[in-house]
Structures are given as structure tokens and as C-alpha cells.
matplotlib code that plots the C-alpha trace (Angstrom):
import matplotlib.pyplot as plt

x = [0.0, 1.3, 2.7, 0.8, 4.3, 4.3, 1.6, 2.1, 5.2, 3.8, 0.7, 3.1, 6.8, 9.3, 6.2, 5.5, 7.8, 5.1, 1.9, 0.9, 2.4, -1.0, -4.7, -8.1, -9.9, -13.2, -14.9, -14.3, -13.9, -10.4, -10.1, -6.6, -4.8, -3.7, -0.8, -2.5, 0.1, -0.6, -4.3, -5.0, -6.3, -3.6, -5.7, -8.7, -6.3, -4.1, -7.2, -8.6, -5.3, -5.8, -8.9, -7.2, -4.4, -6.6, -9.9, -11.6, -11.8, -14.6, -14.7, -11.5, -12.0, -10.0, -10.6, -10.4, -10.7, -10.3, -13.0, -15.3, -18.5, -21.0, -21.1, -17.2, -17.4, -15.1, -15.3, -14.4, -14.5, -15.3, -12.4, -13.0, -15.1, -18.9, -20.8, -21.7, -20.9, -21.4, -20.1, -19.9, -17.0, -15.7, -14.0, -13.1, -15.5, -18.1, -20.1, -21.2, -22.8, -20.7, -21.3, -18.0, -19.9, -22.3, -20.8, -17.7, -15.3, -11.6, -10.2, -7.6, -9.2, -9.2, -6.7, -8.0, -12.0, -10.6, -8.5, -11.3, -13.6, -11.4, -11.2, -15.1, -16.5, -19.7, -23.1, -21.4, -22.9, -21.2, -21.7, -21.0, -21.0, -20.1, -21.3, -21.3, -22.2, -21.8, -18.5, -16.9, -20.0, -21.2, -17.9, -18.6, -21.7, -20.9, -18.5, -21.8, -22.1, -25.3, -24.3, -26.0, -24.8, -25.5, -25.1, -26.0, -26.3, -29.4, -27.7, -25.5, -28.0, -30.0, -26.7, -26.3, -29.7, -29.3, -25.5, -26.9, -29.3, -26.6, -24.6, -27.1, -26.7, -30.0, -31.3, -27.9, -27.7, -29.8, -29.2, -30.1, -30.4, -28.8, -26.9, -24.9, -24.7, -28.4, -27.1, -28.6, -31.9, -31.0, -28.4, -27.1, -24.5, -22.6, -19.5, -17.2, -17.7, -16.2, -15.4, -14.3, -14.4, -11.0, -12.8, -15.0, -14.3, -12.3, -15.8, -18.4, -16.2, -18.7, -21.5, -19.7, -18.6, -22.1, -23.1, -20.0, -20.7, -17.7, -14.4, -15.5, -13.5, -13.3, -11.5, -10.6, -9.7, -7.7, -5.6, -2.6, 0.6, 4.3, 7.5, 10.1, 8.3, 4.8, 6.3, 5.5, 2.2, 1.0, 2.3, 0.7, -2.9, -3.0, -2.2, -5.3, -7.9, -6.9, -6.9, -10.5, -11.9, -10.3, -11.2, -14.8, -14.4, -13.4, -10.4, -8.4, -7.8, -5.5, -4.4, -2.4, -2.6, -1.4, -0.9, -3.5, -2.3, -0.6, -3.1, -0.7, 3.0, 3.7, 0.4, -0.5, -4.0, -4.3, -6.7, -6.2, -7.6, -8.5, -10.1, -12.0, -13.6, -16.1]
y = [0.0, 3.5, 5.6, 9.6, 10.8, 8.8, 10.0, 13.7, 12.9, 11.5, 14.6, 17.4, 16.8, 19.2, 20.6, 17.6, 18.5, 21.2, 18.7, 17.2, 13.9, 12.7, 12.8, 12.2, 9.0, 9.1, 6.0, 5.8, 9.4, 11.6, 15.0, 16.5, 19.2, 21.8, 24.8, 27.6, 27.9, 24.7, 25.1, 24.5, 22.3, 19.4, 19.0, 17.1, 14.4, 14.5, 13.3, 10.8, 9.0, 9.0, 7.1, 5.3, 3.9, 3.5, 1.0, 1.7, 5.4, 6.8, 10.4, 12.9, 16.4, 19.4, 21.4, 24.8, 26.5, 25.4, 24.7, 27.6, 29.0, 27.5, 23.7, 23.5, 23.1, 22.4, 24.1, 21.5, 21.3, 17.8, 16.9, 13.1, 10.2, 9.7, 13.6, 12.5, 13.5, 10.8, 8.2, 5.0, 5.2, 2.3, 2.7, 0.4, -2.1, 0.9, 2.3, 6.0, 7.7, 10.9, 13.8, 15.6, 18.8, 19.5, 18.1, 18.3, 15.2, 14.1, 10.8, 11.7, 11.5, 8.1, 7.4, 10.0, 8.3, 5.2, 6.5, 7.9, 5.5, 2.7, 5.7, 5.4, 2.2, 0.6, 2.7, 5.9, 8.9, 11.0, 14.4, 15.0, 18.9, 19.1, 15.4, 15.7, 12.7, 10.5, 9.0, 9.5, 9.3, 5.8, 4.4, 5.3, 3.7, 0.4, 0.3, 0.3, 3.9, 6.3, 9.9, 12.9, 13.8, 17.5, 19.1, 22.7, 21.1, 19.5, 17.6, 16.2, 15.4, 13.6, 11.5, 10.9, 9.5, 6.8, 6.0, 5.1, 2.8, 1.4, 0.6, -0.7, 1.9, 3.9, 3.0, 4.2, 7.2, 10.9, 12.4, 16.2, 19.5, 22.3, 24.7, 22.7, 26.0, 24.7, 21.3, 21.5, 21.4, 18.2, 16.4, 16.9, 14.7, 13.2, 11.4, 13.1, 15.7, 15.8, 19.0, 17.9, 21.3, 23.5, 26.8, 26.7, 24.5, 27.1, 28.8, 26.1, 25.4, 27.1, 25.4, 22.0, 22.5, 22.5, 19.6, 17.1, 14.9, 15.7, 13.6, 14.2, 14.2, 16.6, 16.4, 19.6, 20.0, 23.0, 25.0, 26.0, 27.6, 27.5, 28.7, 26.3, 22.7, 20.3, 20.5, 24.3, 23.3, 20.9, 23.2, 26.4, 24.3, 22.5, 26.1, 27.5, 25.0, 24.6, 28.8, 28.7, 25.8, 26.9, 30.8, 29.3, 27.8, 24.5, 22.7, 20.2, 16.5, 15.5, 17.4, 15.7, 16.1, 15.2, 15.8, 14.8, 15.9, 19.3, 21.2, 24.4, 25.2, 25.5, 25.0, 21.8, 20.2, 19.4, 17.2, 18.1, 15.4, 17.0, 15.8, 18.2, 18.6, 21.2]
z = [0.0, -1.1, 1.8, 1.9, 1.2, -2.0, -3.3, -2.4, -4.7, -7.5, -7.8, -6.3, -7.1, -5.7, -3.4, -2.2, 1.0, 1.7, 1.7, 5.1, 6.3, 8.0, 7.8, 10.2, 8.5, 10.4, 9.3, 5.7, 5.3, 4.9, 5.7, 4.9, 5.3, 2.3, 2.6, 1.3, -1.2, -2.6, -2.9, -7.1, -8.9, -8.0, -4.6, -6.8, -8.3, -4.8, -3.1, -5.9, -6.0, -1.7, -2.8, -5.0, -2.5, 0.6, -0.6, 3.1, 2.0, 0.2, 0.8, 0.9, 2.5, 2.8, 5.7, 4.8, 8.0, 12.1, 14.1, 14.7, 16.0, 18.6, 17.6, 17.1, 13.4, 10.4, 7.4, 4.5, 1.4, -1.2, -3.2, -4.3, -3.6, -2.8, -2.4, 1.4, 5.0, 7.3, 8.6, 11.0, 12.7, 15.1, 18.5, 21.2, 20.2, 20.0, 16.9, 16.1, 13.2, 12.9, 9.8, 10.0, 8.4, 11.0, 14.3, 16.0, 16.2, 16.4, 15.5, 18.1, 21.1, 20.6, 23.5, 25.9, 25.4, 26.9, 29.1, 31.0, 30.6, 32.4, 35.8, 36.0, 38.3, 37.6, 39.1, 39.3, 38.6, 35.7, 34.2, 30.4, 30.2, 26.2, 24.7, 20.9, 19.3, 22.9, 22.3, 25.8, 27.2, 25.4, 26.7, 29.6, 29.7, 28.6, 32.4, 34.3, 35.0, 34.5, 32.4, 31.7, 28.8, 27.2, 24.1, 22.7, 19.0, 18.2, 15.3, 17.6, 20.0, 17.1, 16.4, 20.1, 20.5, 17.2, 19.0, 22.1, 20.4, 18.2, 21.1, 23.7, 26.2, 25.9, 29.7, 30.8, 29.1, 30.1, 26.8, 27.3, 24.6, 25.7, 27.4, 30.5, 32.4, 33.0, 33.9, 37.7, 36.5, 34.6, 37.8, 41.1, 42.9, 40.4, 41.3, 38.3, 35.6, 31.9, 30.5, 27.1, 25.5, 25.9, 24.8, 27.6, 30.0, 32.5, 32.1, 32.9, 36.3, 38.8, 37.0, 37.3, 41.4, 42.8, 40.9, 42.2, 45.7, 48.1, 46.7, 43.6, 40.2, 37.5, 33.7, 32.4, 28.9, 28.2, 24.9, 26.6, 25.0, 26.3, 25.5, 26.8, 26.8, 27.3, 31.2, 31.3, 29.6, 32.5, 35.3, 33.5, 33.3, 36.6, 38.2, 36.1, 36.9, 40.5, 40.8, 39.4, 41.3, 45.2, 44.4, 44.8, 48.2, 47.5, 48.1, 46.1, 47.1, 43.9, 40.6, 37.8, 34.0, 30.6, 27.0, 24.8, 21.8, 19.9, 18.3, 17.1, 17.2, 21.1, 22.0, 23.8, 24.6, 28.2, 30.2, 34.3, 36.6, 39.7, 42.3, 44.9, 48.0, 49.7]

ax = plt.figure().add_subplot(projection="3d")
ax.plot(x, y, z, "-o")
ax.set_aspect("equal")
plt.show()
């Protein structure tokens, strides 16, 4: 099978340097990356002979600009395959109907989904403050624990519901529309909160606080930049969240964090476990 480096070669020669070395496959989909300089018409055949080297891809995508706006979204644009945007896209021995055009997902969270999924014990009570299409919080599910899980996008929501099915999990799952600054109308006492969204998560922490029993834990996905190394990075978000969550009265039991991934030059995505007390 052809290497991406081989065919960025073969379609753009001398550029070829400049063309991306990887590229999300959600399901049977592709979505690649572009340099602006090199956006022409070379991007079509790039992409056909993708489809043409990979046979479990279908659909190539460029995305053309970050995620943005409310519901997190990619701007992309079709370059090959069949003129479609979703998807069935398998996880851990888990299934879920994704459209990368109108709902926000990563391929690369792959790691960090089952990560947390093997801290929760069977019967306890989780909170999923930003849920998408339910794929941390279906995992979390299938351990024996009951989640509320919220979204503000109804399309995700409408996903979520048809992945819960899919996956078996429906009596375990409190699938919710809307804001989760609202979220203690929906739960109280839950035994550990997911804040999978960096661009608000720092945010949402005094909604999340009353909401946790005493002992309680909470994942904290951050954007953090640094100038020396991912070290700086951890230290700079553990400081933030644990700031934020002990100016509101409460103290902290046990803070740690990781790298998920690099999402920009010098700039790191963090998760911080933190576990807290009244």
C-alpha cells in the first residue's frame, strides 16, 4: 500500500515537502490538510489518488478552516469520492454515526476516550457537560455507569440518541439539549464531571462545582501555549484550573494532567484530573 508521502510525490513533485504527512480517516472518510500555497487544482487528483491507494476510503476532504462558532465546526471542502458527509466510525468495540460537516469530532481523542472511561467504576454517577455525538460518554456507559450527557447542538444530539441505540446503552444514558450551564436542572451529585471542550471548560467550572458529591472528580480540557516545553504546559494548566476551582471555596484532594495531543505550534492540549472537596 502506497505511503501519503508517496503520493504527495507522484501529484506534487518538488512541493510535495510542503503537503501534510497525516490525515483524520473518520470511518471511511479523509479529511486532509492543504498549505494555502498549494491550494489549485492538484488538490482534486491529490485526493482521488488517496482514494485510490486507501480502498476503506470513500470520501476525501480538505478542511479549509479550524473549528469555529458555537457547535465547534469544520469548514471543509469535497475533493473526491462519494458527495456524502457521514459516517460509521468504530471505537473500542463501539459504533457512532458521525457527519464531519455538521458536528464536532476528532479521531484523536481516541486514547484520551478510553482512558477515561477505564477511571469510571460501575453505578457511578457521571456528568458530560459538552457530549457531541456520545462518544466518551457511550464508553462510559458500557463500564456500568449512569451519564448525563448534554449538548447545545441539536444535530449532535440527534446523532447521540441513534449511537446510544446502536450501542445498547440507551437505559444508561440521560441524553439532554442544551446549554450545561443549565445542567442542575437536569443532575445533582454526580461522582465526576467531563469537560471535554478547551474553549470553555475554564468557564463552565462554577457550573460544574455545585453539581459534584464531596471527593468528587473533575477532567478539564484546556488550549494552553508555552515557551520552553509540554512540562510548562501541565504546570501552567493544573495552576489554572486549580486557581479557578479553590477561588470558589473549595479545596483540592488531587491534581495531575497530561498531554492529549498538539493542536498548534507551542500549544498543547491538556486534560487536568482534579479531584476536589467542599
Amino acid at each position: 500500500m502506497a505511503r501519503l508521502e508517496d503520493i504527495a510525490q507522484t501529484v506534487y513533485g518538488d512541493d510535495s515537502r510542503k503537503t501534510i504527512k497525516s490525515f483524520d480517516i473518520i470511518g471511511d472518510i479523509a479529511i486532509i490538510k492543504i498549505p494555502d500555497e498549494l491550494v489549485d487544482d492538484r488538490r482534486f487528483i491529490f485526493a482521488r489518488e488517496i482514494i485510490n491507494s486507501f480502498p476503506y476510503i470513500k470520501v476525501v476532504y480538505r478542511q479549509v478552516e479550524g473549528v469555529e462558532g458555537l457547535f465547534r465546526l469544520r469548514r471543509l471542502e469535497h475533493l473526491a469520492g462519494e458527495e456524502r458527509s457521514t459516517t460509521i466510525y468504530r471505537e473500542h468495540g463501539s459504533r457512532f454515526w458521525v457527519d464531519v460537516e455538521r458536528v464536532y469530532f476528532s479521531p484523536r481523542l481516541s486514547y484520551e476516550r478510553r482512558r477515561i472511561s477505564t477511571l469510571v467504576s460501575k453505578g457511578e454517577r457521571v456528568l458530560n457537560m459538552f457530549a457531541g455525538v456520545g462518544t466518551f460518554t457511550i464508553h462510559i456507559a458500557k463500564k456500568g455507569a449512569k451519564v448525563y450527557s448534554i449538548d447545545i447542538n441539536p444535530y449532535a444530539i440527534s446523532l447521540h440518541l441513534i449511537n446510544n441505540r446502536l450501542n445498547r446503552v440507551e437505559d444508561k444514558i440521560s441524553t439532554v439539549l442544551g446549554d450545561s450551564s443549565k445542567a442542575s436542572e437536569y443532575v445533582e451529585d454526580v461522582d465526576r464531571v467531563l469537560m471535554p471542550l478547551p474553549e470553555l471548560a475554564i468557564k463552565y467550572i462554577p457550573y460544574a462545582l455545585p453539581l459534584l458529591k464531596d471527593g468528587g472528580w473533575m477532567h478539564v480540557y484546556l488550549h494552553t501555549r508555552y515557551l520552553d516545553d509540554e512540562e510548562e504546559a501541565l504546570r501552567t494548566s493544573e495552576d489554572l484550573v486549580s486557581r479557578n476551582i479553590t477561588d470558589l471555596g473549595w479545596r483540592i484532594l488531587t491534581v495531575r494532567s497530561r498531554v492529549v495531543r498538539e493542536v498548534a505550534v507551542r500549544t498543547a492540549q491538556v486534560v487536568v484530573d482534579v479531584e476536589v472537596s467542599r
